[in-house]
PyMOL Python script that loads the backbone (N, CA, C, O; Angstrom):
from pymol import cmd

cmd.read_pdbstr("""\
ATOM      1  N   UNK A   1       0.829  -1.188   0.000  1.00  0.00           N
ATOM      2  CA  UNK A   1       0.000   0.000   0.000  1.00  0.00           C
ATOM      3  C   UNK A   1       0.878   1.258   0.000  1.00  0.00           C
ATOM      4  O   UNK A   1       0.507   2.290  -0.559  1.00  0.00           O
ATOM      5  N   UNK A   2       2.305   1.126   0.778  1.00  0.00           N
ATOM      6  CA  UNK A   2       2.655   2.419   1.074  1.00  0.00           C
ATOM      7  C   UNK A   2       3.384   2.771  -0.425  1.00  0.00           C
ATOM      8  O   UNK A   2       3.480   3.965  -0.710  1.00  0.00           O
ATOM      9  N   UNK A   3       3.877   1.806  -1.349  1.00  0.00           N
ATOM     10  CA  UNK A   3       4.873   1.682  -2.479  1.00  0.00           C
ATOM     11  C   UNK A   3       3.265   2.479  -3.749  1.00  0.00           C
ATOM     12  O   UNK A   3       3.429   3.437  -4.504  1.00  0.00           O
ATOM     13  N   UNK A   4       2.307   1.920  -3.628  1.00  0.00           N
ATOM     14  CA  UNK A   4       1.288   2.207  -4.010  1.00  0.00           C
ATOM     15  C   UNK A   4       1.079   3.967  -4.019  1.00  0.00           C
ATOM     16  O   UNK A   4       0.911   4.442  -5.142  1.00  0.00           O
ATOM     17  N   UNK A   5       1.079   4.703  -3.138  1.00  0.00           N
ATOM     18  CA  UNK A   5       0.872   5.923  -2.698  1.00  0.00           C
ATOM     19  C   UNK A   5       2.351   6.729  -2.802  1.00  0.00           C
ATOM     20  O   UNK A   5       2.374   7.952  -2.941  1.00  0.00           O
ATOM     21  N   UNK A   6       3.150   6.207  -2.748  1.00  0.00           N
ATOM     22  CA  UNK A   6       4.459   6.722  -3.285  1.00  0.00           C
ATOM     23  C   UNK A   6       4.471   6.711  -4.575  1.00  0.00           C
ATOM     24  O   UNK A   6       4.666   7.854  -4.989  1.00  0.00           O
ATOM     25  N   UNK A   7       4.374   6.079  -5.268  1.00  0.00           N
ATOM     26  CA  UNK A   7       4.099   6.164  -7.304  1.00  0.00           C
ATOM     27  C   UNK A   7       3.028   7.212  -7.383  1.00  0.00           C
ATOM     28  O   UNK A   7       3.242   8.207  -8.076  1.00  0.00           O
ATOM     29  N   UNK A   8       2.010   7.094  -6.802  1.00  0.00           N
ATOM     30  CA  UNK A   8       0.707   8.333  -7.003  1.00  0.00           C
ATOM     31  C   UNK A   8       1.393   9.616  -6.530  1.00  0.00           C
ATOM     32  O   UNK A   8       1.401  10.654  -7.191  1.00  0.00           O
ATOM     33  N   UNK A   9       1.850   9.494  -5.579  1.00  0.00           N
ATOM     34  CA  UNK A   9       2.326  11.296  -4.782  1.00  0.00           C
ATOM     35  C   UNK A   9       3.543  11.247  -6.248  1.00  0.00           C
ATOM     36  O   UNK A   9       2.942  11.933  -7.075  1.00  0.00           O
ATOM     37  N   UNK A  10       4.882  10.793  -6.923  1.00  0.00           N
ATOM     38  CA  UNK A  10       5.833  10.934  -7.191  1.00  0.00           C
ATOM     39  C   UNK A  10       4.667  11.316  -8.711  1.00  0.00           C
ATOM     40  O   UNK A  10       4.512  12.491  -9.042  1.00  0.00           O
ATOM     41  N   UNK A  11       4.192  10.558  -9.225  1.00  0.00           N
ATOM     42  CA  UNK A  11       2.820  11.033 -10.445  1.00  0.00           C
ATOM     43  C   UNK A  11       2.340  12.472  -9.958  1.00  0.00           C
ATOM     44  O   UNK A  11       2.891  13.400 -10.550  1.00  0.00           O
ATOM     45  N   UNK A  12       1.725  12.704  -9.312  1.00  0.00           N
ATOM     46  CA  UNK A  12       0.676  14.005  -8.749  1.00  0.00           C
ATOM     47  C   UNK A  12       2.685  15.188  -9.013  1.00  0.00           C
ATOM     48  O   UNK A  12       2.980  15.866  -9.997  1.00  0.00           O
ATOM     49  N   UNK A  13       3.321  15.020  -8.078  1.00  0.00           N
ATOM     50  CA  UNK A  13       4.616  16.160  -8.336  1.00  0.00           C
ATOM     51  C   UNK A  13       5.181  16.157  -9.985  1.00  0.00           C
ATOM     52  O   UNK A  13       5.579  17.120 -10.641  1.00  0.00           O
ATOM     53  N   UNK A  14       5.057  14.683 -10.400  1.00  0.00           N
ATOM     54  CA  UNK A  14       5.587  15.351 -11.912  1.00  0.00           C
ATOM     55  C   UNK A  14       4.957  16.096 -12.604  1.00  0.00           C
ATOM     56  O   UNK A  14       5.548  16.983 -13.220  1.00  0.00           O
ATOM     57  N   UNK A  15       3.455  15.928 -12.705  1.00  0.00           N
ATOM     58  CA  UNK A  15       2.384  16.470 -13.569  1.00  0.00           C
ATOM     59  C   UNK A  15       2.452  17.589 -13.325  1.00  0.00           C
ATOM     60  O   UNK A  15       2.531  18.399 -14.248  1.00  0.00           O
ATOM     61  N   UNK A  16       2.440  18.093 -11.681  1.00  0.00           N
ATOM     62  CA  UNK A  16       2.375  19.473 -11.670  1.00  0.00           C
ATOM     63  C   UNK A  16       3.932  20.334 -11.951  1.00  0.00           C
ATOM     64  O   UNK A  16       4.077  21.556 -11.940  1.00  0.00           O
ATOM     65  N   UNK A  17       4.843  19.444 -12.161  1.00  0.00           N
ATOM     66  CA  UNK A  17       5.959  20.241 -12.642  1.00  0.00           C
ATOM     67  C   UNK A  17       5.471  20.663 -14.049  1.00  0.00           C
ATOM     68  O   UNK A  17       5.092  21.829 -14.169  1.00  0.00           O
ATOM     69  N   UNK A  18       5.442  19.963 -14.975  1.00  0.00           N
ATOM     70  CA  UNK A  18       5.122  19.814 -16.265  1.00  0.00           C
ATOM     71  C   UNK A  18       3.943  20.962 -16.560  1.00  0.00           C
ATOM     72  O   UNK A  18       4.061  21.600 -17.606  1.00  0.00           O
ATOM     73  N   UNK A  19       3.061  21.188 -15.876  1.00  0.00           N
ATOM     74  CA  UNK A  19       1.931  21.935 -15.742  1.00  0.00           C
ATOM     75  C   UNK A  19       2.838  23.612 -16.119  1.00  0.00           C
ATOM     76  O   UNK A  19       2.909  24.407 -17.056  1.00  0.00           O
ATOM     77  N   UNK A  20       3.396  23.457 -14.725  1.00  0.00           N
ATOM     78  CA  UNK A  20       4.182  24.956 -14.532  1.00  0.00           C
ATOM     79  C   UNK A  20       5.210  25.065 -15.765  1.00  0.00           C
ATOM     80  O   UNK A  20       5.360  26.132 -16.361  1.00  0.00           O
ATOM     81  N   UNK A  21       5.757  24.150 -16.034  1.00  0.00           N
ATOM     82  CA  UNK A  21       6.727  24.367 -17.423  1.00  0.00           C
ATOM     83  C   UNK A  21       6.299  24.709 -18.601  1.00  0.00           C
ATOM     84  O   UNK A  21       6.809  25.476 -19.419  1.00  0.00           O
ATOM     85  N   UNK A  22       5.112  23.961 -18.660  1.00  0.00           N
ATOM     86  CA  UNK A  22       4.156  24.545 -20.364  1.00  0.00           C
ATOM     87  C   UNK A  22       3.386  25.676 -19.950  1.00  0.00           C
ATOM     88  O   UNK A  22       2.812  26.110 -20.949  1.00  0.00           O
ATOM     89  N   UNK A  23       3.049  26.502 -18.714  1.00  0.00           N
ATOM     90  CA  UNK A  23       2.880  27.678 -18.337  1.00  0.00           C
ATOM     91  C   UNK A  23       3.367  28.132 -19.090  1.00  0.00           C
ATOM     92  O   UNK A  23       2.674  27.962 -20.093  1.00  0.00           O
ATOM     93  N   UNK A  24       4.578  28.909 -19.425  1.00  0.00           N
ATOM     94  CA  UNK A  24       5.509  29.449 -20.572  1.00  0.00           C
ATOM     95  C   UNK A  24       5.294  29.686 -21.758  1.00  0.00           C
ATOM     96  O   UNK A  24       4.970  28.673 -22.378  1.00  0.00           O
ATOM     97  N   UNK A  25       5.342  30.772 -22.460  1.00  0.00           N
ATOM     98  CA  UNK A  25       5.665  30.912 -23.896  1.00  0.00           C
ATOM     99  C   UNK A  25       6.880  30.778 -24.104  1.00  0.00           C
ATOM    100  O   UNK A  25       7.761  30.762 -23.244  1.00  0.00           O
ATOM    101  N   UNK A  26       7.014  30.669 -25.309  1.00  0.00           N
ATOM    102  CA  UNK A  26       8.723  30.420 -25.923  1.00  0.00           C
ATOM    103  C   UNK A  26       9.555  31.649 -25.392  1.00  0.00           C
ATOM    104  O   UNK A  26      10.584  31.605 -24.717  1.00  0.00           O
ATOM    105  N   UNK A  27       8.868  32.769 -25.857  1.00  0.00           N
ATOM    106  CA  UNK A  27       9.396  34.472 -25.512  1.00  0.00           C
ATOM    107  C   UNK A  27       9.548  34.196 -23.942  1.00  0.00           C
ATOM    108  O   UNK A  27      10.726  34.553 -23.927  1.00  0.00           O
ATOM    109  N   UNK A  28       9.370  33.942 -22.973  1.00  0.00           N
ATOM    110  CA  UNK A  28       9.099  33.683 -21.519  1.00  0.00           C
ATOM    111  C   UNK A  28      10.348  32.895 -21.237  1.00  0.00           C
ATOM    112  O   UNK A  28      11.214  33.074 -20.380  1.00  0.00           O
ATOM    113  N   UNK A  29      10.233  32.042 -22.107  1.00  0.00           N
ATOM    114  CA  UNK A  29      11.575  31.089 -21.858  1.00  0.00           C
ATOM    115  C   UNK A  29      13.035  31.423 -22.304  1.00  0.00           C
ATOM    116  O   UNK A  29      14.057  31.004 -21.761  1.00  0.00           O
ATOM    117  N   UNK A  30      12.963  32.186 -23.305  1.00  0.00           N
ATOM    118  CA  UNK A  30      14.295  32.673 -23.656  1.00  0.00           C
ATOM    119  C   UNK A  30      14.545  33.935 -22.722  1.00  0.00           C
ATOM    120  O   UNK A  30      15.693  34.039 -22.289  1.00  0.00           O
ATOM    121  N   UNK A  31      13.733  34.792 -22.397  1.00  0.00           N
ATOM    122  CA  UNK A  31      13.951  35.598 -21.191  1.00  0.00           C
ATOM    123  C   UNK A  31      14.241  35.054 -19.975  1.00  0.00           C
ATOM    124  O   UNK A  31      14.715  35.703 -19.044  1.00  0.00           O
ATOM    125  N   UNK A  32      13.998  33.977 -19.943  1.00  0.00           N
ATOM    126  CA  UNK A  32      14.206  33.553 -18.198  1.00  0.00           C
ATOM    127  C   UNK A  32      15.849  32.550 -18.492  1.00  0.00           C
ATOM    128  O   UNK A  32      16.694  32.261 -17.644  1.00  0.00           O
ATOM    129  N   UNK A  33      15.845  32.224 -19.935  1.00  0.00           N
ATOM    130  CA  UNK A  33      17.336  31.722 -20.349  1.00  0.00           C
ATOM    131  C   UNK A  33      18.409  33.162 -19.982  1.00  0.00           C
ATOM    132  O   UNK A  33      19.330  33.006 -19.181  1.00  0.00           O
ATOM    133  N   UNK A  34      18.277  33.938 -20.360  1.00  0.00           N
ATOM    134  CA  UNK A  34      19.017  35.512 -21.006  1.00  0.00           C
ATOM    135  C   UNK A  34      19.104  35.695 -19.293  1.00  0.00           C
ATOM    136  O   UNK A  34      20.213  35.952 -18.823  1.00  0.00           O
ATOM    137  N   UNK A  35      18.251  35.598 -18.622  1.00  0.00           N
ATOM    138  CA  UNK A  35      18.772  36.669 -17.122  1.00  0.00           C
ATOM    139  C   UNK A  35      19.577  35.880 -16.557  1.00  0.00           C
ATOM    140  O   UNK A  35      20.528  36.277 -15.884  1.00  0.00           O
ATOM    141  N   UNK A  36      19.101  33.814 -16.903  1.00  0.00           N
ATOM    142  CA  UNK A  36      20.218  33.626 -16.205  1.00  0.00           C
ATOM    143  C   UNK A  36      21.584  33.388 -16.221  1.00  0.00           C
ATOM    144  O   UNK A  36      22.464  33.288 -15.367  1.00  0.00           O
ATOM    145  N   UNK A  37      21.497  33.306 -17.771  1.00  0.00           N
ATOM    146  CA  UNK A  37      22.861  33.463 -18.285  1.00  0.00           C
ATOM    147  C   UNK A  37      23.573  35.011 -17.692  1.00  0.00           C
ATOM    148  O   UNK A  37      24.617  35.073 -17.042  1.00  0.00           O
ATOM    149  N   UNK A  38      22.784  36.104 -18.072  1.00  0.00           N
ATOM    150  CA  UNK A  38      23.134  37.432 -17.337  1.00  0.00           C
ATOM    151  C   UNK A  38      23.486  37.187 -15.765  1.00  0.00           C
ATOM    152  O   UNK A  38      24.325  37.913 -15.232  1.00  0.00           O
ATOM    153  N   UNK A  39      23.076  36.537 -15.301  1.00  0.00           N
ATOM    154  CA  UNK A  39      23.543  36.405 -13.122  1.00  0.00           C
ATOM    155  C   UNK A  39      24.506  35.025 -13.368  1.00  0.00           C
ATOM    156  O   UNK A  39      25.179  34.670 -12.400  1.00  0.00           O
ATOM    157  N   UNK A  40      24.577  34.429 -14.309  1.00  0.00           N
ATOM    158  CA  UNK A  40      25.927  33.657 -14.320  1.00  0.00           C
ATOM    159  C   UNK A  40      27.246  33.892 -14.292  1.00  0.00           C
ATOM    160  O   UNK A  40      28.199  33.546 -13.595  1.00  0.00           O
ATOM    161  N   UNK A  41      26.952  34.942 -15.743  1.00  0.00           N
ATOM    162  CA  UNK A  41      28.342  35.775 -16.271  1.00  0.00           C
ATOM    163  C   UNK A  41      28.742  36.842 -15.299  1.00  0.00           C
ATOM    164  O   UNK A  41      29.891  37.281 -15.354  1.00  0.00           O
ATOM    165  N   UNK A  42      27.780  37.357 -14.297  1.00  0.00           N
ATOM    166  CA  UNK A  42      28.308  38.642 -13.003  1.00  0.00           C
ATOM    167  C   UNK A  42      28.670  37.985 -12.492  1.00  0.00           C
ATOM    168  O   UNK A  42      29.888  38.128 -12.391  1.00  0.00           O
ATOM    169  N   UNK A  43      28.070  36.676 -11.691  1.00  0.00           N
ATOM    170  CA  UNK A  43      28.656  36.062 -10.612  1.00  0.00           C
ATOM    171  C   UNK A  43      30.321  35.454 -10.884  1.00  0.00           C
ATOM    172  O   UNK A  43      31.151  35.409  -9.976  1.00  0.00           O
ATOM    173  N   UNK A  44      30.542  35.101 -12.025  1.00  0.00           N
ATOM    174  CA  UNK A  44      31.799  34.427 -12.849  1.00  0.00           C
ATOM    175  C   UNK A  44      31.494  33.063 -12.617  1.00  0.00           C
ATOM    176  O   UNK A  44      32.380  32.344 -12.154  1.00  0.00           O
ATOM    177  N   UNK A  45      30.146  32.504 -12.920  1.00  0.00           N
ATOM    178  CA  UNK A  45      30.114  31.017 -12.893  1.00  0.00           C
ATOM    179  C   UNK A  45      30.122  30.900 -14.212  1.00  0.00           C
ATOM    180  O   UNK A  45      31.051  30.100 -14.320  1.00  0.00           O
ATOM    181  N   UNK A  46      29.743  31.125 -15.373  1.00  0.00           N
ATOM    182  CA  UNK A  46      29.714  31.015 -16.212  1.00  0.00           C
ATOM    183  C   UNK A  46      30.813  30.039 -16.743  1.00  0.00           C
ATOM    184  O   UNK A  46      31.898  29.863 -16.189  1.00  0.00           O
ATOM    185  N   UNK A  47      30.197  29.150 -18.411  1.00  0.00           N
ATOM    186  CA  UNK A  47      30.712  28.213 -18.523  1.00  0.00           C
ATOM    187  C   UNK A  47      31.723  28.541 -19.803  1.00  0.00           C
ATOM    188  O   UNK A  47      31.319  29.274 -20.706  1.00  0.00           O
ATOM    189  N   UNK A  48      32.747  28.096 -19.830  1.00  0.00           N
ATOM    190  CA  UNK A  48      33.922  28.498 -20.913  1.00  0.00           C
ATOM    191  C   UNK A  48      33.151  28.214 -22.421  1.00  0.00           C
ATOM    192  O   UNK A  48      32.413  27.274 -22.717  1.00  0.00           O
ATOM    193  N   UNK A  49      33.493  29.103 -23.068  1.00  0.00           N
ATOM    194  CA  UNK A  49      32.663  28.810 -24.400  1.00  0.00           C
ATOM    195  C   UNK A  49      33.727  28.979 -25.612  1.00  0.00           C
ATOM    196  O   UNK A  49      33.479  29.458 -26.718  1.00  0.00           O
ATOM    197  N   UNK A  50      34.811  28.541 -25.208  1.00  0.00           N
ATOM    198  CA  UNK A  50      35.754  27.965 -26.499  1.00  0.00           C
ATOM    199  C   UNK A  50      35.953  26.332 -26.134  1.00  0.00           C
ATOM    200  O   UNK A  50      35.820  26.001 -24.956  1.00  0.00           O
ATOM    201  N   UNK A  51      36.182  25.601 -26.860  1.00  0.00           N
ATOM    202  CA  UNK A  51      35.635  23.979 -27.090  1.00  0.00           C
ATOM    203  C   UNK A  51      37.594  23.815 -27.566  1.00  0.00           C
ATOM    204  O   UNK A  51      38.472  24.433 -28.168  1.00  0.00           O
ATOM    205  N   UNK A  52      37.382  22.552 -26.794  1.00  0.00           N
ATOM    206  CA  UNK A  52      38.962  22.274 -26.642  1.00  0.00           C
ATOM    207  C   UNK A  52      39.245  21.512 -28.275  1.00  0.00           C
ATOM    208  O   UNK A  52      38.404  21.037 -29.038  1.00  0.00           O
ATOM    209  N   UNK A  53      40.530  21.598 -28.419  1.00  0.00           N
ATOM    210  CA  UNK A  53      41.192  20.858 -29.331  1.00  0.00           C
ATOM    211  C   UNK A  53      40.562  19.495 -29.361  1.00  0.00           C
ATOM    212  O   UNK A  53      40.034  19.098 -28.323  1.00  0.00           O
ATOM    213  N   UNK A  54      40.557  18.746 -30.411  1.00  0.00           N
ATOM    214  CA  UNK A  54      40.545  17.272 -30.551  1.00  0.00           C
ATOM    215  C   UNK A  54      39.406  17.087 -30.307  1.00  0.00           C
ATOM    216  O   UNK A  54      38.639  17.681 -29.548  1.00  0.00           O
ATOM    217  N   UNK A  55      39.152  15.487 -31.542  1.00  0.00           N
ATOM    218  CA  UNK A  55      37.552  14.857 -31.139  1.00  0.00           C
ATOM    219  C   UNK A  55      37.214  14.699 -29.786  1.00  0.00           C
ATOM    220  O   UNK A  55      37.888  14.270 -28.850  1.00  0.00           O
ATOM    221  N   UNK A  56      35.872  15.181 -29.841  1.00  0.00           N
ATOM    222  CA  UNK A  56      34.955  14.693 -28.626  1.00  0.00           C
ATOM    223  C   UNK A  56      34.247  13.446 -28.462  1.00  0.00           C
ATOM    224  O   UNK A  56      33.194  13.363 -29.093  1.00  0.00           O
ATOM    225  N   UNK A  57      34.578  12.486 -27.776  1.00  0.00           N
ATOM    226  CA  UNK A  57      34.020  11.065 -27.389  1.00  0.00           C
ATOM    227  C   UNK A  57      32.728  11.557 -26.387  1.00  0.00           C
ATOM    228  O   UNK A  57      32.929  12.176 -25.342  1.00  0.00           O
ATOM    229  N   UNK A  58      31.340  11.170 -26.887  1.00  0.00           N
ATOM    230  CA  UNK A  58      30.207  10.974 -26.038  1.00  0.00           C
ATOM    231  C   UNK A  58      31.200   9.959 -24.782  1.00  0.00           C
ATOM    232  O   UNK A  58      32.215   9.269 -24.693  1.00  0.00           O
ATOM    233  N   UNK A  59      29.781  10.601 -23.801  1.00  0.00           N
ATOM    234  CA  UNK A  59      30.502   9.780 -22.640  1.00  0.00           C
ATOM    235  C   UNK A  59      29.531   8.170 -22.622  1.00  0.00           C
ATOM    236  O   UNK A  59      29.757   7.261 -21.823  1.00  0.00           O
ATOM    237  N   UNK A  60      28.424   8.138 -23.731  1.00  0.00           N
ATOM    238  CA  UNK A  60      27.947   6.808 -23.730  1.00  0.00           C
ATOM    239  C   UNK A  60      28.977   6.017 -24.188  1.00  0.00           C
ATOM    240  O   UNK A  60      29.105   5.013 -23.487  1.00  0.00           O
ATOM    241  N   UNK A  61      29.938   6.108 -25.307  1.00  0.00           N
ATOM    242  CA  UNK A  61      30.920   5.274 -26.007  1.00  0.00           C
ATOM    243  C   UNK A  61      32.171   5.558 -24.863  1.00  0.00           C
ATOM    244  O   UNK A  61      32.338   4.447 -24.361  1.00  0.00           O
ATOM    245  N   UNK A  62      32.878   6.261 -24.381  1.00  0.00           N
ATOM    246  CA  UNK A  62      33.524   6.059 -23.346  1.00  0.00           C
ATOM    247  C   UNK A  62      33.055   4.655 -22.271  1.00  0.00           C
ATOM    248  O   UNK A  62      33.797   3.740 -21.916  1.00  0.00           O
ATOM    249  N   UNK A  63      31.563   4.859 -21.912  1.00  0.00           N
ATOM    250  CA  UNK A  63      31.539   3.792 -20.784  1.00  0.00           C
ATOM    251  C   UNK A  63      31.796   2.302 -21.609  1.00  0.00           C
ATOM    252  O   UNK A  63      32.567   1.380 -21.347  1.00  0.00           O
ATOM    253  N   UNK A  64      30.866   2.471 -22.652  1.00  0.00           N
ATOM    254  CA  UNK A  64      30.997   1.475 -23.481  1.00  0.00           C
ATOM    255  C   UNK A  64      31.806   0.974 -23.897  1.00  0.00           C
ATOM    256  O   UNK A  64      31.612  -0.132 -24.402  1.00  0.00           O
ATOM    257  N   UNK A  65      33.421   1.695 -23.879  1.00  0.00           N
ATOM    258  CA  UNK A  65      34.783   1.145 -24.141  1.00  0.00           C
ATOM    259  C   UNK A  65      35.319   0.511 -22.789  1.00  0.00           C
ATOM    260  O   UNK A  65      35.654  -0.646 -22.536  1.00  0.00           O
ATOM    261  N   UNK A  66      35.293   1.468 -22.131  1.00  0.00           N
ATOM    262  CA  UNK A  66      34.926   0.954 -20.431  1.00  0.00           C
ATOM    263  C   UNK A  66      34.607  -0.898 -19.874  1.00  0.00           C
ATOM    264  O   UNK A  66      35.284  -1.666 -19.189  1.00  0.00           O
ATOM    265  N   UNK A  67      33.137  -1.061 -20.635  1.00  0.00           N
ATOM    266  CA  UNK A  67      32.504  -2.019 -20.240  1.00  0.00           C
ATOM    267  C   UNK A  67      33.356  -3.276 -20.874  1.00  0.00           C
ATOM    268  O   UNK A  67      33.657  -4.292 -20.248  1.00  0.00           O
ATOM    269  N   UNK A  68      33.723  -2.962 -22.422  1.00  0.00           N
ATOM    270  CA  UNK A  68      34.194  -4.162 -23.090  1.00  0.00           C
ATOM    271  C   UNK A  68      35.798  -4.212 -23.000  1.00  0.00           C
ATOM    272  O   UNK A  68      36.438  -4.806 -23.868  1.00  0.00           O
ATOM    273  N   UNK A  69      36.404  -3.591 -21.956  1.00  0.00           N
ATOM    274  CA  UNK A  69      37.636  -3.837 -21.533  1.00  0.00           C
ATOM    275  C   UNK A  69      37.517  -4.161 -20.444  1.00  0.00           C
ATOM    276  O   UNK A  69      38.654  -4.434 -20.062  1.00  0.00           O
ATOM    277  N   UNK A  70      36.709  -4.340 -19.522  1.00  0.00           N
ATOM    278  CA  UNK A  70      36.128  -5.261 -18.496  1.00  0.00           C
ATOM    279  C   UNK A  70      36.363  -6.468 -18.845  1.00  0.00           C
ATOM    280  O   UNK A  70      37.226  -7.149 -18.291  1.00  0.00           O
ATOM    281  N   UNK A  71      35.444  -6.989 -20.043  1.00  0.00           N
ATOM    282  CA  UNK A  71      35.061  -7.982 -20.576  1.00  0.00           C
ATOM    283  C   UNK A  71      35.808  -8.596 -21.067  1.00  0.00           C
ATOM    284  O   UNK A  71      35.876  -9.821 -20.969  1.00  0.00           O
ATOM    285  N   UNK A  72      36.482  -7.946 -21.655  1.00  0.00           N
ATOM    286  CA  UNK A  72      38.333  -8.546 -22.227  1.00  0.00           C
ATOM    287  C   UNK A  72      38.863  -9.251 -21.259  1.00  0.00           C
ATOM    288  O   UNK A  72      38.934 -10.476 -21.163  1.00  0.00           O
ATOM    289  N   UNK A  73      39.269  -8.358 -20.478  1.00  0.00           N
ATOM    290  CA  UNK A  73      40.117  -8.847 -19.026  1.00  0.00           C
ATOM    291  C   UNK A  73      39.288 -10.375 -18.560  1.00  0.00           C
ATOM    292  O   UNK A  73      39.859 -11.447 -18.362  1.00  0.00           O
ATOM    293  N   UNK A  74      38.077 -10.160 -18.478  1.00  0.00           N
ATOM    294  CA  UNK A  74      37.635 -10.732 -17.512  1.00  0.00           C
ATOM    295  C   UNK A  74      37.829 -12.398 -18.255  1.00  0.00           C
ATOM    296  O   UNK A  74      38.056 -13.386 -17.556  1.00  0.00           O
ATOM    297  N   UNK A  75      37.683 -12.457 -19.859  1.00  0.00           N
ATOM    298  CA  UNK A  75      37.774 -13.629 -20.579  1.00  0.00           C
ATOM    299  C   UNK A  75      39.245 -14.043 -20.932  1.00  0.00           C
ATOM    300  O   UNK A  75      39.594 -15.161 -21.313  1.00  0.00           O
ATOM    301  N   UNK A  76      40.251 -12.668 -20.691  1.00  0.00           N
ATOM    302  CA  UNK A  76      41.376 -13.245 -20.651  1.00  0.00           C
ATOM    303  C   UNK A  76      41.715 -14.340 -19.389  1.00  0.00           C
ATOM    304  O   UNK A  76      42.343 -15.378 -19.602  1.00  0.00           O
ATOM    305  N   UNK A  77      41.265 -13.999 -18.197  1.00  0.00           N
ATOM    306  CA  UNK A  77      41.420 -14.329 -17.390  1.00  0.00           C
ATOM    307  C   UNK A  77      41.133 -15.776 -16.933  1.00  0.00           C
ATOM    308  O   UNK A  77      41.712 -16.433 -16.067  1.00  0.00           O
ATOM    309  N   UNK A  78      40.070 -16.120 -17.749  1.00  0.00           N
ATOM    310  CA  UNK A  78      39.396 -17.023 -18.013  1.00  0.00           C
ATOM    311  C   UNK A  78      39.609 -18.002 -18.488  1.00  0.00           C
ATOM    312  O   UNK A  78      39.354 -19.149 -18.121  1.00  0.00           O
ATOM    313  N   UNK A  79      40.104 -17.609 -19.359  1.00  0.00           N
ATOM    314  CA  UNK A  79      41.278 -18.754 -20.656  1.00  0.00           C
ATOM    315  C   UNK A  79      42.645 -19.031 -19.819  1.00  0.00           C
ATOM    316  O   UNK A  79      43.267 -20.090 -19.892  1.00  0.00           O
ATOM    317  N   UNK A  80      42.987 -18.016 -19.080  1.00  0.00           N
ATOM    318  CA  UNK A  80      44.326 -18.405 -18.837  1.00  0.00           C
ATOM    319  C   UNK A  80      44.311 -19.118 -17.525  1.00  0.00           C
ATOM    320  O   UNK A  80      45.244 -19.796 -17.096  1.00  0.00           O
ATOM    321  N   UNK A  81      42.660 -18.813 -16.653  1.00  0.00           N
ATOM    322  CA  UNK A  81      42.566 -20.539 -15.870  1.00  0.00           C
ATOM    323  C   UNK A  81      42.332 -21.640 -16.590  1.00  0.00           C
ATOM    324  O   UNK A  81      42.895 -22.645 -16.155  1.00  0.00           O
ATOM    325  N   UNK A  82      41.572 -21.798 -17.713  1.00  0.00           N
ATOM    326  CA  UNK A  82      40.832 -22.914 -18.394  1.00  0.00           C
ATOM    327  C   UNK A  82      42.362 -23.698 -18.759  1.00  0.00           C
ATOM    328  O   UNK A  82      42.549 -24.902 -18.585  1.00  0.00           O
ATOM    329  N   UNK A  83      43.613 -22.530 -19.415  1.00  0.00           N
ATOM    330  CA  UNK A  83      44.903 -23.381 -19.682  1.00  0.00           C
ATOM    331  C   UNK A  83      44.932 -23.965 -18.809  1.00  0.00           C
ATOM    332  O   UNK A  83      44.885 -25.188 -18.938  1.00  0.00           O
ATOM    333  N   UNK A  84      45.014 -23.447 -17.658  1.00  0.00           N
ATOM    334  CA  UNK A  84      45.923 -24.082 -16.560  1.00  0.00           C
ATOM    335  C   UNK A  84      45.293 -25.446 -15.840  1.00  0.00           C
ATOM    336  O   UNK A  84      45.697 -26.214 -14.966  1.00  0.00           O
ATOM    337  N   UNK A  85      44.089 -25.349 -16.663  1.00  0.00           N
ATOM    338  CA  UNK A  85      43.229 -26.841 -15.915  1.00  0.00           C
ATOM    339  C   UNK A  85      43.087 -27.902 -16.933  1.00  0.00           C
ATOM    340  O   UNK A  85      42.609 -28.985 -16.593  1.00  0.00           O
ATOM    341  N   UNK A  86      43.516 -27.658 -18.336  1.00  0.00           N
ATOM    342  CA  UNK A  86      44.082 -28.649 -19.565  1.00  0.00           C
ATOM    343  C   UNK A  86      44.630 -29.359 -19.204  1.00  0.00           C
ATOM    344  O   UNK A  86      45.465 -28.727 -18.557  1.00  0.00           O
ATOM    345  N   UNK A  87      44.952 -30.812 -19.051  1.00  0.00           N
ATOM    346  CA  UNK A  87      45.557 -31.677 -19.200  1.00  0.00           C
ATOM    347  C   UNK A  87      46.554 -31.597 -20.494  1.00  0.00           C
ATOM    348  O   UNK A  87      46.183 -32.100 -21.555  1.00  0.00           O
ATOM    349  N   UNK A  88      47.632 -31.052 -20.404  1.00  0.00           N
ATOM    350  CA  UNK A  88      48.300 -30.906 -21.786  1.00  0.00           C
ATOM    351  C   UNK A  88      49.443 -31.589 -21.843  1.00  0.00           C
ATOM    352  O   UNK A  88      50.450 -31.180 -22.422  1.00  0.00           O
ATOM    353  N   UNK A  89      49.308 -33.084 -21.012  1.00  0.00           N
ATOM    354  CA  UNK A  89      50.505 -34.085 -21.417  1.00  0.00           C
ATOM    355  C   UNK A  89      49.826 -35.152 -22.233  1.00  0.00           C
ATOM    356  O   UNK A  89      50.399 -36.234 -22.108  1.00  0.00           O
ATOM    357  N   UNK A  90      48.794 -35.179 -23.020  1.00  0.00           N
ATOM    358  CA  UNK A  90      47.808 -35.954 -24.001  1.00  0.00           C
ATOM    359  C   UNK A  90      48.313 -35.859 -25.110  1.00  0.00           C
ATOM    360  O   UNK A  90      47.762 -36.371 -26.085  1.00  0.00           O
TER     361      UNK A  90
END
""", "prot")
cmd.dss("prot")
cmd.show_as("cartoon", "prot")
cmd.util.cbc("prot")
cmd.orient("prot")
């Protein structure tokens, strides 16, 4: 029951986010983009806007190189017990 009423309350807060977001016109939204970019750039949080040398790797294909060098290892590892449990005086 309580997992029940937690999905409904977490439903009831998204909708009404969504509600308040399409509140907005487009004009509304690029103004409320513009001031805060404007209180970014005073404060000096603002984000560097020259883009570094050299290709950019998504960070999905990073993990994904990630995952299958896991996987490497993990089958190297694998093989090189499976040798070691060969009978290889046959």
């Amino acid at each position: 029951m309580a997992a029940f009423v937690g999905v409904a309350a977490t439903g009831a807060v998204i909708v009404r986010d969504q509600r308040q977001r399409h509140a907005y016109t487009p004009e509304q939204v690029r103004e409320r983009l513009r001031e805060r970019v404007a209180l970014a750039e005073a404060s000096g949080t603002a984000l560097p806007t020259e883009v570094e040398d050299g290709p950019v790797v998504p960070a999905w294909r990073r993990r994904l190189r990630g995952a299958a060098g896991g996987v490497h290892a993990s089958a190297a590892a694998a093989l090189g017990w499976l040798r070691g449990r060969v009978d290889r005086s046959v």
